[in-house]
C-alpha positions in Angstrom: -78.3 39.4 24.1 -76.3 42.3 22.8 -72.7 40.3 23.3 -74.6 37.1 21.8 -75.7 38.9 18.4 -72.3 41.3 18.1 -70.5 39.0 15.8 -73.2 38.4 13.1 -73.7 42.7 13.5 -70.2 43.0 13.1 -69.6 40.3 9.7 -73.0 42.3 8.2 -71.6 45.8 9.0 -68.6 45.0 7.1 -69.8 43.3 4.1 -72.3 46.3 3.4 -69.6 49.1 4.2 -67.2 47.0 1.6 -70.1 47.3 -1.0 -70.8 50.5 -0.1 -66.8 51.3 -1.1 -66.8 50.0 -4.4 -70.3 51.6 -4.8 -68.7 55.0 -4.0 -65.4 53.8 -6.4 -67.7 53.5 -9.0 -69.7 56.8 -8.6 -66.9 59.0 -8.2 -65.9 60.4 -11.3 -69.6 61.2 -12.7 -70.0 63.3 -8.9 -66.9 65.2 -9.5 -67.4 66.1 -12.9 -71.0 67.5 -12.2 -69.6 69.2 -8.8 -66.7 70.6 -11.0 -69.5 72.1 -13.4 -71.6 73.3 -10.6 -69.2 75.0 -8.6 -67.9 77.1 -12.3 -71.7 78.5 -12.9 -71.9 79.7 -8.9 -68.3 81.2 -9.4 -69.6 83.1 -12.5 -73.4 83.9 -11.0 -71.1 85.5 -7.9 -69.2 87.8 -10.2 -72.1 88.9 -12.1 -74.2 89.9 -8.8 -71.5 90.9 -6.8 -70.7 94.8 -7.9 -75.0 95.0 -7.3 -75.3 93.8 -4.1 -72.0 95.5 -2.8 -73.9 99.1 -2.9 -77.0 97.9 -2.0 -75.3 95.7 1.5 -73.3 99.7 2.1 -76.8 101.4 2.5 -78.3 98.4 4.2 -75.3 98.7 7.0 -75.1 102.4 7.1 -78.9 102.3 8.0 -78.9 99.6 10.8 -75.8 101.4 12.1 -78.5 104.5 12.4 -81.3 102.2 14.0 -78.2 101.0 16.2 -77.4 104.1 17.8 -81.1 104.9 18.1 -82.2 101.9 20.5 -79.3 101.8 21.9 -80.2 103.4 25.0 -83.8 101.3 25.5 -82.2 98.4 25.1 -79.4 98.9 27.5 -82.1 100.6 30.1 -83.8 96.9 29.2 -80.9 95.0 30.0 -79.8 96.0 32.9 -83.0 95.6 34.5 -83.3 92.2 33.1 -79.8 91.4 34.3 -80.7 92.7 37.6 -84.1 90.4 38.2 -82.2 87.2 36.8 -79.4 88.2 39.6 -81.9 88.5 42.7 -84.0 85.1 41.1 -80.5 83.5 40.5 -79.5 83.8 44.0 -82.6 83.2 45.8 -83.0 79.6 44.2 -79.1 78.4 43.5 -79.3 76.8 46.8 -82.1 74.4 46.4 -80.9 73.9 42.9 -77.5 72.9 44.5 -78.5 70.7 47.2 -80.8 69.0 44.4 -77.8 68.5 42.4 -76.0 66.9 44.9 -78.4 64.6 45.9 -79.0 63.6 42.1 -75.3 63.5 41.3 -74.7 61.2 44.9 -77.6 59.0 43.4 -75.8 58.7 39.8 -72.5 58.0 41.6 -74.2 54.9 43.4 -75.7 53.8 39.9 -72.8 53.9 37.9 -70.8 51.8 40.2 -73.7 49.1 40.8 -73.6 49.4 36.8 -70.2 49.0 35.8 -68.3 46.5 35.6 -71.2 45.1 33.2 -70.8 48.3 30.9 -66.9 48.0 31.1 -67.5 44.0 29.9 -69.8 45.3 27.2 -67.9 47.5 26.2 -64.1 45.6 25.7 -66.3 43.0 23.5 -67.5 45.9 21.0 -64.2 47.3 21.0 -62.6 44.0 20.1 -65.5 43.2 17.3 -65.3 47.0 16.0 -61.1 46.5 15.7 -61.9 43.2 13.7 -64.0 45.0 11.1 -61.9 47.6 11.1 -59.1 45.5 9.7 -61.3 43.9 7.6 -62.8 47.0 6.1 -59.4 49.2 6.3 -58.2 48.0 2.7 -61.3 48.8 1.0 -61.4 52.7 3.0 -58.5 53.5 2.2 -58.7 52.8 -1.6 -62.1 55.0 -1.6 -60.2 57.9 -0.2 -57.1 57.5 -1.7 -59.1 57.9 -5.1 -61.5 60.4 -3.4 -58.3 62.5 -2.0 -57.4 62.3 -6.3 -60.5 63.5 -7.5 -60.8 66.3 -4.9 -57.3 67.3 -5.9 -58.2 67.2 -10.1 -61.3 69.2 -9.4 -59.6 71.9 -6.5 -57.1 72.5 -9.7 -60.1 73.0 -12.3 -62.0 75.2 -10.4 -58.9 77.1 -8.4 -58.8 79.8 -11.3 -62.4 80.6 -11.4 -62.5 80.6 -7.0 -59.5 83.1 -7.2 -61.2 85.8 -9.3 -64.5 85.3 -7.5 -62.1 85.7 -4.0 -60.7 88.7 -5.9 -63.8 90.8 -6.6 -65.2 89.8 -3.6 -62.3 91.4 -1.6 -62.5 94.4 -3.3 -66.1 94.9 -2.8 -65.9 94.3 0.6 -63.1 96.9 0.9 -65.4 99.0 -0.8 -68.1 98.2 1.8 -65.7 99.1 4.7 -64.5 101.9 3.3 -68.1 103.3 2.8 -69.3 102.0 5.7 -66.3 102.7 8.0 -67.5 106.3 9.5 -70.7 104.8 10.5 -69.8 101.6 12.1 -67.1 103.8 14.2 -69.7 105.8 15.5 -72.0 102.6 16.3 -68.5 101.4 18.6 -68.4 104.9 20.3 -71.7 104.9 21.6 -72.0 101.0 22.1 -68.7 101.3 24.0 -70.1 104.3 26.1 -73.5 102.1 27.1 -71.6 99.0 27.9 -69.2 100.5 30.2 -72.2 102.4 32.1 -74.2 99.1 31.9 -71.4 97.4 33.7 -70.7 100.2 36.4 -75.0 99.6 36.9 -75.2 95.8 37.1 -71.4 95.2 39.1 -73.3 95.1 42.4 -75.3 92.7 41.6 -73.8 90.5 39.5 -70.6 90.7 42.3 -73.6 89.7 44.8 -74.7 86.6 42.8 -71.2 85.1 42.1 -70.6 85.5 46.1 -73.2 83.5 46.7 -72.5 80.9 43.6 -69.2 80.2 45.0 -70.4 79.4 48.3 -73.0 76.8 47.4 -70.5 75.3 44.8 -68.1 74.7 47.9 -71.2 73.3 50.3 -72.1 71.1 47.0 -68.3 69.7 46.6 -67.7 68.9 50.1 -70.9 67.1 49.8 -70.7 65.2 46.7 -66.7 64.5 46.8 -66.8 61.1 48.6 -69.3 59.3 46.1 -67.4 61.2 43.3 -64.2 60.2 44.6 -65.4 56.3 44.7 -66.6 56.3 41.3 -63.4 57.7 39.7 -61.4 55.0 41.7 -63.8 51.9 40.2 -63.9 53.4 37.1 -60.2 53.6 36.7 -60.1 50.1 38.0 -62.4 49.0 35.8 -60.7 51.1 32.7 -57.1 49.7 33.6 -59.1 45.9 33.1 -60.6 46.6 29.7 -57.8 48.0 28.7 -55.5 44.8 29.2 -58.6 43.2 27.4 -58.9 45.1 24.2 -54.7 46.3 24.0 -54.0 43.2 21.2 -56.6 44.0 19.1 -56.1 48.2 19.6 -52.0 47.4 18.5 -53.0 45.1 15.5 -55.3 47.7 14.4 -53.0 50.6 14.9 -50.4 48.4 13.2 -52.8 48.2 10.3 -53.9 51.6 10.0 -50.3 53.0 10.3 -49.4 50.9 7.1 -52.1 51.7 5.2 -51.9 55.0 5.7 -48.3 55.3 4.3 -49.3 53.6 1.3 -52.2 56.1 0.6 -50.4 59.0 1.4 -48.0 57.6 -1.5 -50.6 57.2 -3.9 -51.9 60.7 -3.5 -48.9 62.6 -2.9 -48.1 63.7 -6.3 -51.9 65.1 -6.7 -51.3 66.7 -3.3 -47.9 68.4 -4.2 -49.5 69.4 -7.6 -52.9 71.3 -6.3 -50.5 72.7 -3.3 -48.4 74.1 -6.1 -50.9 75.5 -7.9 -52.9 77.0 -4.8 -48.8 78.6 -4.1 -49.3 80.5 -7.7 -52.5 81.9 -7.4 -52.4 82.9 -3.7 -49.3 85.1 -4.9 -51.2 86.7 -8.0 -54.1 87.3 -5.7 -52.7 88.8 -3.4 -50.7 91.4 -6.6 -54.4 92.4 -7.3 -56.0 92.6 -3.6 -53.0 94.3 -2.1 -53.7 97.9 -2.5 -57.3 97.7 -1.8 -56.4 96.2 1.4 -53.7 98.8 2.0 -56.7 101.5 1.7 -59.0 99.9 3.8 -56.2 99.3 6.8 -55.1 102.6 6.7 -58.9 104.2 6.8 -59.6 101.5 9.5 -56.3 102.8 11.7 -57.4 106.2 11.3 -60.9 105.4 12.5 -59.7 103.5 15.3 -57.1 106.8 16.3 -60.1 108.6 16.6 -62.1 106.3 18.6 -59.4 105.9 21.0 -59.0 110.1 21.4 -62.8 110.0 21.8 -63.2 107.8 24.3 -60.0 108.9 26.1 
């Protein structure tokens, strides 16, 4: 019924994605104007709160480092005993588990052959109707992006200024946030790093155990299943080598298609491209005049914590 009704699917799918087009055409310019609006006022309402919430997010880290370093011991005494029980449960029931997936995955194999060569059929006649309403509907597409790609460009160039100086105080506060911040969070890696590598040295026995086992039903399971796996590959390959000297007209005229329209939009909006890309060039390099020695200051504070860390844990 499905192969019967794809033609009358495939004429309505295309005449309502061609009115959606010009619908979207139409729309365009009021959408970008407001988003152009919108995105100023949330560039402004970040500058304003941004030197506020900067001291407030230093405290709020320097006091979960402290909480950190506090449960950090419970929790890895926790986890280790967790990891051990999920080990022993692990490898207690991995080999029913394994022999039920074989069995399931022999059962599928004997399905989707019995099933396939109708799928395959079904599915070279929705290719073929899906490539026809993709020519069909390709013109239309492409002139809703091409005029979408312009619009993104006009408003990217608008709003650029406004994104760089928001980008710009943001950086330095967060510099300022590291910077504060910095001593804490090193101590935080110290003594995570110390309860990891004990964790591990704990849980290696076990979790060494577990894969052992893993491996061996993984082989048992593949010498098992490869047979009806090894069928199903060869049908499906047979059956994909069919469909595919079915559908290749249609997949070439399409590709054809696309390939020139493609070139013709990417002329349209190349100019609009080359101009925002231009643009984006200039302020990058100012932006990067203002951030630099803020990020100079927080590298070098970060490579001296990290010297430190490294002659700790050493």
């Amino acid at each position: 019924m499905f192969v019967m009704c794809l033609p009358d699917i495939c004429h309505v799918f295309a005449r309502y994605l061609s009115y959606v087009c010009q619908i979207f055409v139409m729309c365009l310019s009021d959408i970008c104007h407001m988003f152009t609006r919108y995105l100023s006022c949330v560039c402004q309402i970040f500058v304003m709160c941004l030197s506020d919430n900067c001291h407030i997010f230093a405290r709020y880290l320097s006091c979960v480092c402290q909480i950190f370093v506090i449960c950090l011991p419970d929790v890895c005494h926790v986890f280790v005993r967790c990891l051990s029980y999920v080990c022993q449960m692990f490898v207690m029931c991995f080999p029913d588990v394994c022999h039920m997936f074989a069995r399931c995955l022999s059962y599928v194999c004997q399905i989707f052959v019995m099933c396939l060569s109708d799928i395959c059929h079904m599915f070279a006649i929705c290719l073929s109707c899906v490539c026809q309403i993709f020519v069909i509907c390709l013109p239309y597409v492409c002139h809703v992006f091409a005029r979408y790609l312009s619009y993104v460009c006009q408003i990217f160039v608008m709003c650029l200024s406004d994104v760089c100086h928001v980008f710009v105080r943001y950086l330095s506060c967060v510099c300022q946030i590291i910077v504060i911040s910095l001593p804490d969070i090193c101590h935080v890696f110290v003594r995570y790093l110390s309860y990891v590598c004990q964790m591990f040295v704990m849980c290696l026995s076990d979790i060494c155990h577990m894969f052992d086992r893993c491996l061996s039903c993984v082989c048992q399971m593949f010498v098992i299943c490869l047979p009806d796996v090894c069928h199903v590959f060869a049908r499906c390959l047979s059956c994909v080598c069919q469909m595919f000297d079915i559908c290749l007209p249609d997949v070439c005229h399409v590709f054809v298609r696309c390939l020139s329209c493609v070139c013709q939009m990417f002329v349209i909006c190349l100019p609009d491209v080359c101009h925002v890309f231009a643009r984006c060039l200039s302020c990058v390099c100012q932006m990067f005049d203002i951030c630099l020695p803020d990020v100079c200051h927080v590298f070098v504070r970060c490579l001296s914590c990290v010297c430190q860390i490294f002659v700790v844990t050493n």
